[in-house]
C-alpha positions as CSV (number, residue, x, y, z in Angstrom):
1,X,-20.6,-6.5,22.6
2,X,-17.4,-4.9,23.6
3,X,-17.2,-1.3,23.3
4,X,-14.5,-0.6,20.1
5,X,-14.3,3.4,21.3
6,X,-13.1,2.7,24.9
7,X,-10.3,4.4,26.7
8,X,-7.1,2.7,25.6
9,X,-5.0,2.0,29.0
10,X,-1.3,3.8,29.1
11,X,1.4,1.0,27.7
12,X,4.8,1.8,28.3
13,X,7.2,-0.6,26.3
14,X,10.8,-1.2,27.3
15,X,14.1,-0.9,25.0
16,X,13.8,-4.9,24.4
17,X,10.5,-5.0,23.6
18,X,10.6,-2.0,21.1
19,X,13.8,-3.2,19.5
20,X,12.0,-6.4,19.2
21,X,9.3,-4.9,17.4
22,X,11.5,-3.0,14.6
23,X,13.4,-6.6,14.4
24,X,9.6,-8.3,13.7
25,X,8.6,-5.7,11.5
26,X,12.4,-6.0,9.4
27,X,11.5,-10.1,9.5
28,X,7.8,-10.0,8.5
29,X,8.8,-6.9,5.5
30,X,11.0,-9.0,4.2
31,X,8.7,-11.8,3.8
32,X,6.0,-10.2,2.8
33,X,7.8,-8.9,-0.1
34,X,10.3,-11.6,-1.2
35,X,6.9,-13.2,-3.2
36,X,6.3,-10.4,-5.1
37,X,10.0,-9.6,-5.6
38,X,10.3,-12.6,-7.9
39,X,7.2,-12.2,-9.7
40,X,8.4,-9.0,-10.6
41,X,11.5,-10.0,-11.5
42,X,10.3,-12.2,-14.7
43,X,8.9,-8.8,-16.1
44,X,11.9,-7.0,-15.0
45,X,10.5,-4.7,-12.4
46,X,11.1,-3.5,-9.1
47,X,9.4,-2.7,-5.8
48,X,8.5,1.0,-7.4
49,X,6.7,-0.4,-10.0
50,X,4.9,-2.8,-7.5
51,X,3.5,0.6,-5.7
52,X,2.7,2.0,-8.6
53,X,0.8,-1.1,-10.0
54,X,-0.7,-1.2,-6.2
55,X,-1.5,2.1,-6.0
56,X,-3.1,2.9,-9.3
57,X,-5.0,-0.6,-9.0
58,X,-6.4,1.2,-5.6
59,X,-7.0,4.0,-6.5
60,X,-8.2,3.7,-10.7
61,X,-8.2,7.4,-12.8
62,X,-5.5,8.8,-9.4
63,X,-3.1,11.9,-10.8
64,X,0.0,11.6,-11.3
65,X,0.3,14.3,-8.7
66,X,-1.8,12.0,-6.1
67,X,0.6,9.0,-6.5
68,X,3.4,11.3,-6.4
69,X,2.1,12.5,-2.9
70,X,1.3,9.3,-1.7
71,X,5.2,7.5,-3.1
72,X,6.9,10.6,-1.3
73,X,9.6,10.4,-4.7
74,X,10.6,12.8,-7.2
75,X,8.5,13.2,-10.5
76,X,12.2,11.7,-12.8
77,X,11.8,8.2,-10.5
78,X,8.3,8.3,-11.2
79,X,8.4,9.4,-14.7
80,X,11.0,6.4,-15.4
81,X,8.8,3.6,-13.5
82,X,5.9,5.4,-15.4
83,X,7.2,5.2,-19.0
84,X,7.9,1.3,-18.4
85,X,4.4,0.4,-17.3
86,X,2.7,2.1,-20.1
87,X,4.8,1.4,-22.2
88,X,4.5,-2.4,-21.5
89,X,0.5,-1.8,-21.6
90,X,-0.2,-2.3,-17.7
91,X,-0.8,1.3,-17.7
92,X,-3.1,4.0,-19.5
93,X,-2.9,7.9,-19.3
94,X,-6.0,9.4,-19.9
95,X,-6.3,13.8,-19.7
96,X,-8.3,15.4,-17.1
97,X,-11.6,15.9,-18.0
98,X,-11.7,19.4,-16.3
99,X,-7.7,20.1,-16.9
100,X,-6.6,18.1,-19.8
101,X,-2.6,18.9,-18.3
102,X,-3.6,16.3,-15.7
103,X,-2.9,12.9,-16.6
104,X,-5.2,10.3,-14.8
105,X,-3.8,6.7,-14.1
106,X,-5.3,3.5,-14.5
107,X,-4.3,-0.3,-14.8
108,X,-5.3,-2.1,-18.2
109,X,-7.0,-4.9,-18.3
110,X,-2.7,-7.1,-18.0
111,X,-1.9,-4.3,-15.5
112,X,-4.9,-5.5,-13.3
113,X,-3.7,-9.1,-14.3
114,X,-0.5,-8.4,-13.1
115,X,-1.8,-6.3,-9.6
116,X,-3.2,-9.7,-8.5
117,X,-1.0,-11.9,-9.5
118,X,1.5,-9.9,-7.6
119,X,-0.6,-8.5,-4.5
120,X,-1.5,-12.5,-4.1
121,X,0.6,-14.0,-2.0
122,X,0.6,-10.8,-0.1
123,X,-3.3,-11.4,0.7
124,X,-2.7,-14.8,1.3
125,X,-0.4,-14.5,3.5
126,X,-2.4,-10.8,5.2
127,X,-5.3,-13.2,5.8
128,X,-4.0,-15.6,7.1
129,X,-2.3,-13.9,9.8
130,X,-5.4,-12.4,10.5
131,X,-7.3,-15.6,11.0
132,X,-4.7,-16.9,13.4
133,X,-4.6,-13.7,15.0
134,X,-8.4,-12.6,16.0
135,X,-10.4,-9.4,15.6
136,X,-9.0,-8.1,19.1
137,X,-5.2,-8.6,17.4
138,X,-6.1,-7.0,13.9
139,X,-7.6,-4.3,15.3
140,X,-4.3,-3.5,17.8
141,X,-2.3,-4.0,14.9
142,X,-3.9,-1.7,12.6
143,X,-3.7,0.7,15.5
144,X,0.4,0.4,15.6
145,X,0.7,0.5,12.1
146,X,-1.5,4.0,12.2
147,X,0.4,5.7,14.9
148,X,3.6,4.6,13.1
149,X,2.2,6.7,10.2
150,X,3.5,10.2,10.6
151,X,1.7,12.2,8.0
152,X,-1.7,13.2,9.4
153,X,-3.2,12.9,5.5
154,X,-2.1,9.6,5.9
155,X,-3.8,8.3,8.3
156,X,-7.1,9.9,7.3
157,X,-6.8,8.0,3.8
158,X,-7.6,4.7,6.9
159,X,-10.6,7.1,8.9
160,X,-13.5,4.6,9.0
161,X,-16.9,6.7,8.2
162,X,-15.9,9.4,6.3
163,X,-16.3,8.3,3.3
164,X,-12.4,6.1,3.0
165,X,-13.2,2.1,1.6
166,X,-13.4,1.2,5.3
C-alpha cells in the first residue's frame, strides 16, 4: 500500500507548461459550467445564484454571514440573489436560535430540486473524469486545486480528519 504522507519530490514547471495549465483550467471552467448555465437560464438565474443554491445545499441552516465569507461579495449582491431565491421558494430564512438577528439558510424541498438538477451534469461529468483519471491523478489534482487556494480558512474547510465531510 503506497504511503499517501510521503515526501512530495521538488517539481519545477516551465512558462509553457504553466501557461498551459491556466489555458486547461479556462477550457475545462467553461465546460463545466456551460450545463448549468442553461439550466439556469429557464428560471432566470445566474452563476451567483448557482453558489448560493450550491452553497446553502452544502452547507443546510449556514448564516448569511458564512456564505458571505465563503462568496467573497458584498451583502447588496447577496441581498439581491437572496431575495430572488426565497422569493421563488428555493430558499427559507429561519432566526438563530441563540441570536434571532442571524438569519440561517436552507434550500426548500424545489431549492434542493433545483441543486441537483443543476449540480448534475457537473457530477457527471467530475466522475467521470475521475474514473478515467485514477486515484494517483485525483489525488494530485486535489493537491493543485488546494495550493491554488490562497485563503488558509479555505483550505481547512478540505482538511481530512478534523472533523470537514472528507
Amino acid at each position: 500500500m503506497p504511503d499517501i504522507k510521503r515526501r512530495v519530490e521538488p517539481f519545477s514547471a516551465d512558462e509553457d507548461e504553466v501557461r498551459e495549465g491556466i489555458e486547461l483550467l479556462f477550457f475545462a471552467y467553461r465546460d463545466f459550467i456551460a450545463e448549468p448555465d442553461a439550466i439556469l437560464a429557464q428560471y432566470g438565474f445566474g452563476r451567483a445564484h448557482h453558489r448560493v443554491i450550491h452553497f446553502v445545499g452544502r452547507h443546510p441552516q449556514i448564516t448569511v454571514s458564512e456564505l458571505l465569507g465563503i462568496l467573497q461579495i458584498t451583502k447588496q449582491s447577496l441581498s439581491r440573489v437572496l431575495s430572488e431565491l426565497v422569493q421563488q421558494g428555493f430558499i427559507v430564512q429561519h432566526p438563530g436560535s441563540q441570536d434571532r438577528r442571524q438569519r440561517l439558510l436552507e434550500l426548500t424541498a424545489a431549492g434542493r430540486a433545483l441543486e441537483r438538477e443543476v449540480s448534475a451534469p457537473q457530477r457527471a461529468r467530475v466522475a467521470e473524469a475521475y474514473r478515467l483519471a485514477g486515484g494517483a491523478a485525483v489525488e494530485g489534482f486535489r493537491r493543485v486545486l488546494l495550493s491554488i487556494i490562497a485563503n488558509p480558512d479555505d483550505r481547512r474547510r478540505f482538511e481530512r480528519g478534523l472533523g470537514g465531510k472528507r
